[in-house]
Steps between C-alpha positions, in 0.01 A plus 500: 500500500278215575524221812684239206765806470647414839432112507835349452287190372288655283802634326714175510169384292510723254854534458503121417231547269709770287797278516310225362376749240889626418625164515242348222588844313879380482409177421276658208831700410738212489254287260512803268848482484522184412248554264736716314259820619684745672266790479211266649752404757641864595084573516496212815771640626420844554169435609643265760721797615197743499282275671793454808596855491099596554389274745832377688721813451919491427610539825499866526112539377232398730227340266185369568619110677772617678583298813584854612188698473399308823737658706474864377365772677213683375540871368291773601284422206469092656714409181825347540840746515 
Protein backbone atom coordinates (compact mmCIF):
# COMPACT_ATOMS: atom_id res chain seq x y z
CA UNK A 1 0.00 0.00 0.00
CA UNK A 2 1.06 3.41 -0.93
CA UNK A 3 0.82 6.95 1.30
CA UNK A 4 -2.75 7.76 -1.03
CA UNK A 5 -3.95 4.21 0.52
CA UNK A 6 -4.41 5.80 3.94
CA UNK A 7 -5.30 9.49 2.87
CA UNK A 8 -8.93 9.78 3.59
CA UNK A 9 -8.71 12.67 0.87
CA UNK A 10 -7.02 11.08 -1.62
CA UNK A 11 -9.68 8.45 -1.53
CA UNK A 12 -12.74 10.84 -1.20
CA UNK A 13 -11.04 12.02 -4.72
CA UNK A 14 -11.09 9.12 -6.34
CA UNK A 15 -14.14 7.74 -5.09
CA UNK A 16 -15.91 10.84 -6.62
CA UNK A 17 -14.18 10.31 -9.71
CA UNK A 18 -15.65 6.58 -10.08
CA UNK A 19 -19.01 7.84 -9.12
CA UNK A 20 -18.91 10.32 -11.75
CA UNK A 21 -17.75 7.50 -14.02
CA UNK A 22 -20.87 5.04 -12.77
CA UNK A 23 -23.19 7.79 -12.82
CA UNK A 24 -22.49 8.84 -16.70
CA UNK A 25 -22.55 4.87 -17.20
CA UNK A 26 -26.33 4.88 -15.97
CA UNK A 27 -27.06 7.74 -17.75
CA UNK A 28 -25.50 5.88 -20.94
CA UNK A 29 -27.87 2.88 -19.86
CA UNK A 30 -31.07 4.80 -19.53
CA UNK A 31 -30.58 6.52 -23.16
CA UNK A 32 -30.29 2.94 -24.48
CA UNK A 33 -33.40 2.12 -23.14
CA UNK A 34 -35.11 4.59 -24.50
CA UNK A 35 -33.52 3.94 -27.54
CA UNK A 36 -35.34 0.72 -27.67
CA UNK A 37 -31.64 -1.10 -26.99
CA UNK A 38 -31.69 -3.17 -24.15
CA UNK A 39 -28.64 -5.22 -24.73
CA UNK A 40 -26.56 -1.83 -25.20
CA UNK A 41 -28.24 -0.73 -22.07
CA UNK A 42 -27.72 -4.03 -19.84
CA UNK A 43 -23.81 -3.53 -21.36
CA UNK A 44 -23.84 0.18 -19.23
CA UNK A 45 -25.20 -1.35 -16.65
CA UNK A 46 -23.01 -4.03 -15.78
CA UNK A 47 -20.05 -2.19 -16.42
CA UNK A 48 -21.32 0.46 -14.03
CA UNK A 49 -21.68 -2.38 -11.42
CA UNK A 50 -18.14 -3.76 -12.23
CA UNK A 51 -16.57 -0.56 -12.17
CA UNK A 52 -18.23 0.17 -8.30
CA UNK A 53 -17.72 -3.31 -7.20
CA UNK A 54 -13.72 -2.91 -8.27
CA UNK A 55 -12.82 0.28 -7.10
CA UNK A 56 -15.52 1.16 -4.27
CA UNK A 57 -16.38 -2.40 -3.06
CA UNK A 58 -20.26 -3.69 -1.89
CA UNK A 59 -19.96 -3.18 1.51
CA UNK A 60 -18.46 -6.37 2.52
CA UNK A 61 -15.38 -6.13 -0.16
CA UNK A 62 -12.70 -3.69 0.46
CA UNK A 63 -11.75 -2.36 -3.12
CA UNK A 64 -9.33 -0.11 -4.18
CA UNK A 65 -11.26 3.70 -2.96
CA UNK A 66 -12.55 2.56 0.03
CA UNK A 67 -13.00 5.27 2.70
CA UNK A 68 -11.98 2.26 4.81
CA UNK A 69 -8.62 1.21 3.63
CA UNK A 70 -7.42 4.34 5.60
CA UNK A 71 -8.15 3.03 8.78
CA UNK A 72 -6.93 -0.60 8.37
CA UNK A 73 -4.14 -2.06 9.92
CA UNK A 74 -1.38 -3.38 7.96
CA UNK A 75 -0.74 -7.28 7.79
CA UNK A 76 2.45 -8.82 8.35
CA UNK A 77 3.03 -8.59 4.67
CA UNK A 78 2.24 -4.29 5.01
CA UNK A 79 -1.02 -5.18 2.96
CA UNK A 80 -4.27 -4.52 4.41
CA UNK A 81 -6.20 -7.58 6.54
Amino acid sequence: MTDFDRDPDALAWARSKVADAVTRFREYASLADRAGKPEEAEMWRNMAGHLWHALIGDGLTVAAFDERRAVLPPSGEGEPS
